[in-house]
C-alpha positions, 0 to 999 in steps of 0.5 A: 479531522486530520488527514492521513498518508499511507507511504512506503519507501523502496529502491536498491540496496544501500540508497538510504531508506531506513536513513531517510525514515530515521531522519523523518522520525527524527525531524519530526519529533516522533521518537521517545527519548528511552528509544533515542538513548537506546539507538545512540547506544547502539551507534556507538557499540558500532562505532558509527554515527555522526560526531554525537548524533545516532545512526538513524537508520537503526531507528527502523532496522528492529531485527537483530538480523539487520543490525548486524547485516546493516540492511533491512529484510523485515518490512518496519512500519513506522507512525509519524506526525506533523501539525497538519497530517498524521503517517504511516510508513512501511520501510521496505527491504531493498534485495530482489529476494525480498520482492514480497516484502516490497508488495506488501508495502505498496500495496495500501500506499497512497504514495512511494518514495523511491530513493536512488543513490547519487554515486550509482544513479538509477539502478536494476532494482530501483527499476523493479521497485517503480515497477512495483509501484506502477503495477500496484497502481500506487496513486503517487511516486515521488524520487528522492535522489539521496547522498548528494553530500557525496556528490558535492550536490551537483545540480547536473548529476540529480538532473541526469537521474532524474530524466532517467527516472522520469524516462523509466515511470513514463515506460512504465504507465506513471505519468507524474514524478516528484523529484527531490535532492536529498542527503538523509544523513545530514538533513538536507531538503527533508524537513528543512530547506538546504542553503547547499541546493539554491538551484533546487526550487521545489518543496522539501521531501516533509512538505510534499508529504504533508501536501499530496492529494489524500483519498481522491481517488477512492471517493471518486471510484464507484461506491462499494461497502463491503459488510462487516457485520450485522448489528442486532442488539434485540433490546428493550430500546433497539427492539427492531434495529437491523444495521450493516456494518462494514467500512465504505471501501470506495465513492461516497454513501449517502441516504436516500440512495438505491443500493444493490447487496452482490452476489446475492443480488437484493436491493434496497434504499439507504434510511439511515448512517449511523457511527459512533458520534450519531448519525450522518448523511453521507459516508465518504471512502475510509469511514467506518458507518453502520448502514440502515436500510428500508428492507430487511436483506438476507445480505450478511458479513461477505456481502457487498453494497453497490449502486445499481448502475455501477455494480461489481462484477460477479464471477464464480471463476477469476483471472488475475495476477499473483505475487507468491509469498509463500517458500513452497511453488504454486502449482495447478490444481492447488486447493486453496481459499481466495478472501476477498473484502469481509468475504472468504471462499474456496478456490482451486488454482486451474492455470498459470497463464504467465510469468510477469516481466517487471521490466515492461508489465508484460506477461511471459510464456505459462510456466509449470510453477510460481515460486517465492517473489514471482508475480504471475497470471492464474485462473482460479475456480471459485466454489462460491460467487464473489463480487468484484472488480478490476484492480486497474479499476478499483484499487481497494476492490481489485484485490485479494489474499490466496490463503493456505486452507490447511493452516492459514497462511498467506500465500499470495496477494491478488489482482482480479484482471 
């Protein structure tokens, strides 16, 4: 089957991104012809473009709003493919006002392409955007030095930011960074190898994306299976068949194992996987299975699936980081409902414990409120327990959605501490 990369692109305004994503669409056959008739129309209403070639960016910015403004403000997910991985791209905004656009980019990337214009070199806001990434512990950072064009291609200017670059994701807990010189606009080092960079000996931005490590380090966290639903078909042919059927959010789920449903604490042994191509032996993290077991749980939709040696934690009262989303401040006392996984529960903000200083990942003083784009600790109240675990820990059970118990709205994207 093939594999599947979860990306995001961020960095200052005017870098390039949607250029970049416009590129990648365009090199990768991933554009209908009624779409590229429509963006060379566009181009040329703008008087923009390459000789006959479309504005490519326009290829992502969708709202009438970017269009006009030339920057991007919503976040565009864009789906691509190439012989060997399929991808799913979210074009995030680039202005400090759309931080929150930026989370939700990040937030299920397995990898983050930072792009740094080449005239301007490494930025405040390329800074907050590796930030972003390291905080919500994006598996893999990739920097893409773009408009080398502009540059005359200078293997010194690309290096000089790159050392920077590398200065700043060591500062900020990420270890490994892949650099690449590219021009979006013209091509060069994206899909295809540029003759204008021979001192640049590293793969092409496509082919480190095709080759990136997928999913390791979910299947090597421990396992978690968040329930879904409880499937009872109460048939002729199914008279007694009881499955849990959830998504394995982490580690590897095999028959035979002892497993432990949090919080309300019933064990059991795995008897059997099924899915839609009949049964397994083994789920791996991302697949969708429908869990047997030996003894009939009262573990429903909310329910985790654990290890017995390797349990989330069950907690009635939460510590953790917020990125608020919402116009309206936070404030303590708020009245809230916390989903977490399949499970949702209501919550009461009782402290804000600081303000998080994107610059160095270290909390400030507690302030009286969290307004739009600010990240900040809370402690919440929860009225019932929830099983989970550490996002510095378990990236896909570390974290949560607080939600707006009057009309729904997201209000803020969690990290349990």
């Amino acid at each position: 089957m093939m594999s599947l990369l979860r990306l995001t692109t961020a960095g200052s305004v005017d870098d390039g991104k949607s250029t970049l994503v416009g590129r990648l669409l365009h090199d990768t056959s991933s554009i209908l012809a009624d779409q590229l008739d429509a963006v060379t129309r566009a181009t040329l209403e703008r008087g923009g473009g390459i000789g006959d070639e479309p504005d490519l960016a326009l290829f992502t910015d969708g709202l009438r709003a970017e269009r006009e403004q030339g920057i991007t403000i919503d976040v565009a997910y864009r789906y691509f493919a190439t012989p060997t991985r399929k991808f799913i791209l979210a074009d995030c905004p680039g202005h400090v006002q759309y931080t929150r656009n930026t989370v939700t980019g990040a937030s299920t990337a397995e990898l983050a392409v930072v792009l740094v214009d080449a005239r301007n070199g490494v930025l405040e806001q390329t800074r907050r955007h590796l930030a972003v990434a390291a905080f919500l512990r994006v598996p893999h950072v990739m920097l893409a030095v773009n408009k080398m064009d502009l540059v005359d291609f200078d293997e010194e200017t690309f290096r000089a930011i790159e050392e920077e670059f590398a200065t700043a994701a060591t500062s900020l807990g990420v270890d490994a960074v892949v650099s690449v010189p590219v021009s979006a606009r013209h091509g060069d080092n994206v899909a295809s190898r540029s003759e204008r960079t021979p001192w640049y000996t590293g793969l092409t931005l496509l082919e480190h994306l095709e080759t990136v490590p997928t999913g390791r380090d979910a299947v090597e966290e421990p396992m978690r299976f968040p329930v879904q639903l409880v499937i009872r078909p109460r048939t002729p042919e199914f008279p007694d068949y009881r499955g849990l059927a959830g998504r394995v959010a982490s580690g590897i789920l095999s028959v035979g194992d002892e497993v432990v449903a949090l919080p309300s604490g019933g064990r059991s042994t795995v008897t059997g996987i099924d899915t839609p191509d009949g049964p397994i032996e083994q789920a791996c993290a991302g697949e969708s299975v429908t869990v047997l077991l030996a003894d009939e749980l009262d573990a429903g939709r909310g329910e985790v699936l654990s290890r017995p040696d390797q349990p989330p934690r069950v907690v009635t009262e939460l510590d953790a980081d917020l990125c608020w989303l919402s116009d309206n401040p936070l404030t303590p006392g708020a009245r809230v409902l916390v989903k977490h996984g399949t499970r949702t529960v209501r919550a009461i903000v009782t402290e804000l414990t600081g303000t998080l200083e994107l610059d160095t990942l270290t909390h400030g003083e507690s302030p009286e409120t969290l307004s739009l784009n600010e990240i900040g600790g809370a402690r919440l109240r929860l009225a019932e327990p929830l099983a989970v675990d550490a996002y510095a820990t378990d990236r896909h059970t570390g974290g949560f959605l607080v939600i707006d118990a009057g009309n729904g709205d997201t209000l803020a994207a969690g990290l349990v501490a």
